[in-house]
N, C-alpha and C positions, 0 to 999 in steps of 0.2 A: 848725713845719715846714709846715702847710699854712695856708691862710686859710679855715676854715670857723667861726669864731667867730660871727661874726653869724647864720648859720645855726644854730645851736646856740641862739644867745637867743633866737630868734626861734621854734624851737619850745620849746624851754620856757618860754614867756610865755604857748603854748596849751596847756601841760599846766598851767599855774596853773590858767587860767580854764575849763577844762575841768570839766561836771560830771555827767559819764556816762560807763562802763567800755565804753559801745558805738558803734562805728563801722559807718556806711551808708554803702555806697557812693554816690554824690552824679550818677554818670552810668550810661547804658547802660539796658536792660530789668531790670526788675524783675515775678517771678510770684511766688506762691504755691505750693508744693509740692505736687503730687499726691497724692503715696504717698510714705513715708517710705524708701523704695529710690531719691527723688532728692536727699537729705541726703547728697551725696558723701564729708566730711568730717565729719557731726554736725554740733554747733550753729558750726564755723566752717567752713559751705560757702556759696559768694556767689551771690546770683540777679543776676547780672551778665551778658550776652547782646552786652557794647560791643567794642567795640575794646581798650578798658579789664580786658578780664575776666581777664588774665592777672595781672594787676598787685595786685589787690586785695590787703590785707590782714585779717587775721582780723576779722569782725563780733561780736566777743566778746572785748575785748582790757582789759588795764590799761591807766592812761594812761602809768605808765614803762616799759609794751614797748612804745607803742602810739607814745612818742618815740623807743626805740630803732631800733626798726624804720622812722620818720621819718626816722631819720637814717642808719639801712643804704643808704637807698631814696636819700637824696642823693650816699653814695660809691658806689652800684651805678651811678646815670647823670651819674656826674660824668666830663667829661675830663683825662684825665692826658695832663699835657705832661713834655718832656723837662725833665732835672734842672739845679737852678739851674747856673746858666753859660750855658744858653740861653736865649733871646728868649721873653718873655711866658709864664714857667710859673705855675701857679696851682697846681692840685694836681699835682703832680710825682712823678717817677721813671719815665718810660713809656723802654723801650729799655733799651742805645741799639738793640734789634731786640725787634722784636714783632708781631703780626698785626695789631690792632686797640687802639684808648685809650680804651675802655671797656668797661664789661660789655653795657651797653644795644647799642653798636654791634653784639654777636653775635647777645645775646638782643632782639632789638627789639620792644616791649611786653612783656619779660617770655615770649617768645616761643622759637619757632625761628629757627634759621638757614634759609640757602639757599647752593645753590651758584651761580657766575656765572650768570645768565640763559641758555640758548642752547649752557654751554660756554665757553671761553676759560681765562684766568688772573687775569683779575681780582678775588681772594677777599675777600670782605668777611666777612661771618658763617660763613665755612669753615673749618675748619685741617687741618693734616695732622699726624699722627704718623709718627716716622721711627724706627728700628732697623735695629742692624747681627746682632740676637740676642735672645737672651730667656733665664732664668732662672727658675726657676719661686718661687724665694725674695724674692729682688730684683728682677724685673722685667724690663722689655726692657734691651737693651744701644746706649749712645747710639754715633748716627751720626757718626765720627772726624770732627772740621771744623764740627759741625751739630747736635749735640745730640740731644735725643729729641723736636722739633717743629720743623719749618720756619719760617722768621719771614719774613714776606714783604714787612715794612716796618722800615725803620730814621730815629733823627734824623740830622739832618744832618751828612754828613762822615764817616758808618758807612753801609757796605755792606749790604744786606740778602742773607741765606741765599740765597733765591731763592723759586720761586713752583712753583706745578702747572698746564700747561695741560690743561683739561678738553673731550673733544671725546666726543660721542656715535654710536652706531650703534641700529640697531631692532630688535623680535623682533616679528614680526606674529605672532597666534594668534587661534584661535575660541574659542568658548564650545560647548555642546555641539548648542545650538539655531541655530548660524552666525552668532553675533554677533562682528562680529571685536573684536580688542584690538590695543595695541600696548604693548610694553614700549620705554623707554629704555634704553641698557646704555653706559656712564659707561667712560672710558678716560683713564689719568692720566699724566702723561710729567712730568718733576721738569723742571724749566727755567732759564734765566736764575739757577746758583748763581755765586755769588763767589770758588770757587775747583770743579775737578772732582767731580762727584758721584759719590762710593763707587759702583762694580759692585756687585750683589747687597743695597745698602740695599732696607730695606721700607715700604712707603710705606702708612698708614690713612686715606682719607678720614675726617672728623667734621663735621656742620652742630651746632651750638649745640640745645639739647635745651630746651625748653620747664621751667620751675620749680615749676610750681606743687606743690602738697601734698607738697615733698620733706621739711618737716620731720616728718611722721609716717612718710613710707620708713623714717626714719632710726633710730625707736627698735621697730623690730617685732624681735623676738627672733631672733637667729640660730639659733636651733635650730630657730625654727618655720620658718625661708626653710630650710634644711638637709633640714629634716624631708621637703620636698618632692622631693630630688633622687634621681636614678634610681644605679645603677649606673655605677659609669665607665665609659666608652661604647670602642669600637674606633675608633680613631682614621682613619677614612675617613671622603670629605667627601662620598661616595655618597648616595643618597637612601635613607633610614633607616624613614623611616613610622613613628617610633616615638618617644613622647614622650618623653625623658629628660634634664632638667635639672640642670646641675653648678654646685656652686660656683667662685668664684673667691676663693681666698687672695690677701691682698697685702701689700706692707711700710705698716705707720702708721706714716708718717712723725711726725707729731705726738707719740707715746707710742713710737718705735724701736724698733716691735715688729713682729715678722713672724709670718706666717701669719695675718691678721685677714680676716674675710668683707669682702668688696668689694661697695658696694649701689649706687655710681655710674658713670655714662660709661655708655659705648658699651657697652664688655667687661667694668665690674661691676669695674674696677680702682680705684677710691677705694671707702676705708672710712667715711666721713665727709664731711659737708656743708663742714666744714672746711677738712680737706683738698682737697677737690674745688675750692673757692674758691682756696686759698692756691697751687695748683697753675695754676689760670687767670692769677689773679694774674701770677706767677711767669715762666710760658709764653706765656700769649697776651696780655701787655702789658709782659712784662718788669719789672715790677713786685717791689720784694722784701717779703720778707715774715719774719719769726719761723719758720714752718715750711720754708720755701726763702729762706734768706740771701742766696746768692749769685746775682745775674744769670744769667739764662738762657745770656747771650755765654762765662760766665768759661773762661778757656781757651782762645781763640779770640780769631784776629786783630781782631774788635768789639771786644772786650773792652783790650785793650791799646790799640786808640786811644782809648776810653772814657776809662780812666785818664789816659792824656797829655793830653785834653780839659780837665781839672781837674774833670769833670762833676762836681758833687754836693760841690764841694769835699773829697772825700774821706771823708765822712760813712758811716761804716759803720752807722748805725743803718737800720732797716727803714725804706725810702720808705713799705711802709704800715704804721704802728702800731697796737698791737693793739687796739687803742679804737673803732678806724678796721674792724677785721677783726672783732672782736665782733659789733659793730653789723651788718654785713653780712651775718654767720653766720645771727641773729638775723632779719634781712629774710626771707632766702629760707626761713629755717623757720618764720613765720608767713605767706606768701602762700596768699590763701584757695582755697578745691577750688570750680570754677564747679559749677554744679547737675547732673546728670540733666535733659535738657527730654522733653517729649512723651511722657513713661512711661507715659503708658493709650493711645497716639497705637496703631491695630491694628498698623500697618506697620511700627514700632519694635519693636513685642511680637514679630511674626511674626520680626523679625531676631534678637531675644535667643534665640527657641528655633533660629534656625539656630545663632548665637554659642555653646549651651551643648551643642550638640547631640554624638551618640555621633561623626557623622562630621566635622564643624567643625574637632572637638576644639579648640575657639579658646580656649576657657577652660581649659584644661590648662597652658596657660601663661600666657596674661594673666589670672590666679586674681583675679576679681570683687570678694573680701569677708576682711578681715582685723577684728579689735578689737584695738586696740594695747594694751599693756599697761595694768594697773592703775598702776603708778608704773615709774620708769627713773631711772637715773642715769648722768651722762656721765662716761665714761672721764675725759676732757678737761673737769672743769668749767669754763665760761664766764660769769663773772658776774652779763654783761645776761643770760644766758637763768636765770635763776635761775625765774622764775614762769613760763617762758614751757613748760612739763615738763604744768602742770595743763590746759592748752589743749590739749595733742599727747596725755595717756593717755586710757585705758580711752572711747575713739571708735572706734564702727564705721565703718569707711572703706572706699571701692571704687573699688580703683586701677587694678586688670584688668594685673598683673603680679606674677611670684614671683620676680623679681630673680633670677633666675639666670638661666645660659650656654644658647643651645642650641644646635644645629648648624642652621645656615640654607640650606645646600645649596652646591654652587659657583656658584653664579649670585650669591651676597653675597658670599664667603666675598672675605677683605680681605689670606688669609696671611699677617697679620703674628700671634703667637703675643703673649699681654700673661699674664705670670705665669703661672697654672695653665688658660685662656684659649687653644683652639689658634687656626687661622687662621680657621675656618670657625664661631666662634663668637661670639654676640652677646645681650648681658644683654637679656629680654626690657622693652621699655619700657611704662611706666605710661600706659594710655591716656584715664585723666578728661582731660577738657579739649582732644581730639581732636577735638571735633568743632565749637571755637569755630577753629579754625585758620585758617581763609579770612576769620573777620572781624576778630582778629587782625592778621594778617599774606596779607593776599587774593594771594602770591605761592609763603604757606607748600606745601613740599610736606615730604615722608614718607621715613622710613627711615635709617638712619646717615650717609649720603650724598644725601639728597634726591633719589634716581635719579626714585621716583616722584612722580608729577605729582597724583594724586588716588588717595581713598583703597582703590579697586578695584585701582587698579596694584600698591599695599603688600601687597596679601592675593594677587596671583599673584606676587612676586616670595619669596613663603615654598618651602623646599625642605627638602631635609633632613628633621631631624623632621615636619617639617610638609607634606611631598609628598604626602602623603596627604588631607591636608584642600583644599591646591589641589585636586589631582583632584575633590574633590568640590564643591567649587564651579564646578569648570567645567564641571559636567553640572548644577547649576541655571536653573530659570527666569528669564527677565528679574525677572519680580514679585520673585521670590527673594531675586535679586542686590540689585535695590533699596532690598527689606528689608534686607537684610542692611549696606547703606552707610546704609541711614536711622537704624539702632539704632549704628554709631558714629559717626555724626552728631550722635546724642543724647545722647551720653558728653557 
């Protein structure tokens, strides 16, 4: 089905003559580690400082993960064309609606998304989540005509869903010493759909979420992410001052099980790397897959011209098969954790005791320091990752997140409710590698929506639980504040 055979020889002609379990990265800054608090991931964290530093994989690897993940890495930035019947497909199935026909298109280096520049409709590494409901068992409830994601590109001869125009407004404020700020504040109108947009649909911003160290998110004990959460909260989107972290239950799709701890997305609604993929897959390429069979369209007037098209000549198998999905799995659960930089640097240090401090409270939720287990076994075993288990346990790791829900105030809150997930809540994200962002991606900005522009804007746009710790950074020193962006600068 696909043509990647020469690709395939061609690295395994460099796993023959290969004769060392270790890979260097080959571009970018390379240091020496300070203190053993900048070993992000243990022995697979990368001193990588490039543009490249997202991308890397483990510097401590076998050579048949070290192919797998070679060839994860060629279906993560390969493009899919639409399904034979159409003009020039190479790796096929994309459509016939979809956001984007690649993963790299979202993630670009291995990276974040953004939203249009300025504003507008035209989304590139954006997507939108859409519901007409939610269930706390099963999930949201898709939008009649639309599904549960907007698709804002179709092949030829199919209609696309439609788009979001983005337009902004400002909040000016001080600091406590008269420095002023400004916030952006994001405003979303559904636009240009292909047939009437449902009254009372729900609409989630999402920018594409940076990758790196999710393969160890993935095996840390649900009891120990649980262990962390507070009491079930009062369901007001009021400012709280008060730390308290919930889980989110979801359905796994892969094992047709419900109730499982959610460690991905936005709202902590994927249970798995897997899933998380085969759900991208699926939604934001249209792509099918073993875990979602069916096109994104089925049901809906795409879908019936699809059929009439002959597209795919009718082939029900998976446009991506599981060889294809392994290996991908495999990619993103070996991408290396960039360093700690500047960890004896004063001005970084003076930010960590802002970062840990009793008022910050930063670290109450982006929790610093976990040790992954001694050994794990996948619900879901997956072949390629067979060795790939002894690379991901018993590693101290510092992801500066407890994967749970918190209340972000109404100035985030997105209203749309995802499982056990009200509107005004959002899975705290893992902030290693936060602070390569601009060299990365020198457009990358912050947040579930990219509202903010840099990474000061991110720390006043916290509410809710966390209104408490704004306040207190806005009666900070300039030097303070500095500190305080210098030390996640250094993540």
């Amino acid at each position: 089905m696909k043509k990647y055979f020469a690709v395939i020889g061609i690295v395994l002609v460099v796993i023959i003559i290969m004769g060392s379990c270790k890979k260097t990265s080959s571009t970018g800054t390379t240091t020496t580690p300070t203190s053993v608090s900048e070993l992000s991931a243990g022995n697979e964290t990368i001193f990588d400082e490039s543009a490249s530093a997202f991308g890397d994989d483990f510097p401590v690897i076998s050579p048949i993960l070290e192919h797998t993940h070679d060839f994860g890495e060629v279906i993560f930035n390969e493009i899919f064309n639409p399904p034979p019947g159409y003009a020039n497909a190479y790796y096929t199935g994309v459509g016939p609606i979809y956001n984007n026909n690649s993963c790299n298109a979202c993630h670009g280096g291995v990276g974040e998304g953004n939203p249009p520049p300025g504003g507008g409709s035209v989304l590139t590494s954006m997507l939108f989540r859409i519901s007409s409901g939610n269930s706390i068992t099963s999930g949201p409830t898709d939008v009649a005509g639309f599904g549960g994601q907007l698709q804002n590109n179709a092949v030829a001869g199919i209609q696309p869903e439609g788009t979001v125009n983005i337009t902004y407004t400002y909040i000016n404020g001080t600091f406590s010493d008269g420095t002023p700020y400004q916030l952006q504040v994001p405003t979303y109108s559904v636009v240009s759909t292909y047939i009437p947009w449902p009254a009372g649909s729900l609409i989630s911003p999402r920018i594409a979420p940076r990758l790196v160290g999710l393969g160890f998110l993935e095996i840390i004990p649900a009891s120990q992410i649980e262990s962390m959460a507070g009491p079930i909260p009062n369901p007001t989107i009021g400012d709280t001052n008060q730390i308290n972290g919930q889980p989110n239950y979801v359905y796994d799709f892969t094992n047709n099980q419900s109730g499982v701890l959610g460690r991905f997305g936005w709202k902590a609604e994927q249970p798995s790397l897997k899933q998380q993929l085969c759900g991208a897959y699926n939604q934001d390429m249209g792509v099918t897959n073993s875990v979602f069979p069916q096109e994104s369209s089925y049901g809906q007037a795409q879908y019936t011209a699809y059929l009439a098209s002959g597209a795919n000549n009718g082939d029900p198998s998976p446009e991506l098969p599981d060889s294809e999905l392994y290996a991908n799995v495999e990619y993103v659960q070996t991408l290396a954790v960039p360093a700690q930089r500047n960890g004896t640097n004063p001005q970084v240090i003076r930010g960590a005791q802002i970062f840990n401090s009793s008022q910050a409270q930063c670290a109450s939720c982006h929790t610093p320091t976990y040790t992954t287990p001694a050994d794990y076994t996948y619900i879901d075993p997956q072949p390629a990752n067979a060795n790939a288990i002894s690379l991901l346990t018993n590693t101290i790791i510092h992801p500066y997140t407890d994967m749970l829900l918190h209340n972000m105030g109404k100035g985030l809150a997105d209203n749309r409710p995802t499982y056990s997930a009200n509107g005004y809540q959002f899975r705290t994200p893992p902030l290693w590698g936060i602070g390569l962002v601009p060299i990365v991606d020198p457009q990358g900005q912050y947040l579930h929506d990219g509202r903010a522009r840099n990474l000061m804007e991110a720390v006043l746009w916290h509410g809710g639980e966390a209104a408490g710790a704004k306040a207190y950074v806005l009666t900070l020193s300039a030097s303070d504040r500095a500190a305080l962006v210098a030390f996640l600068q250094s993540l």
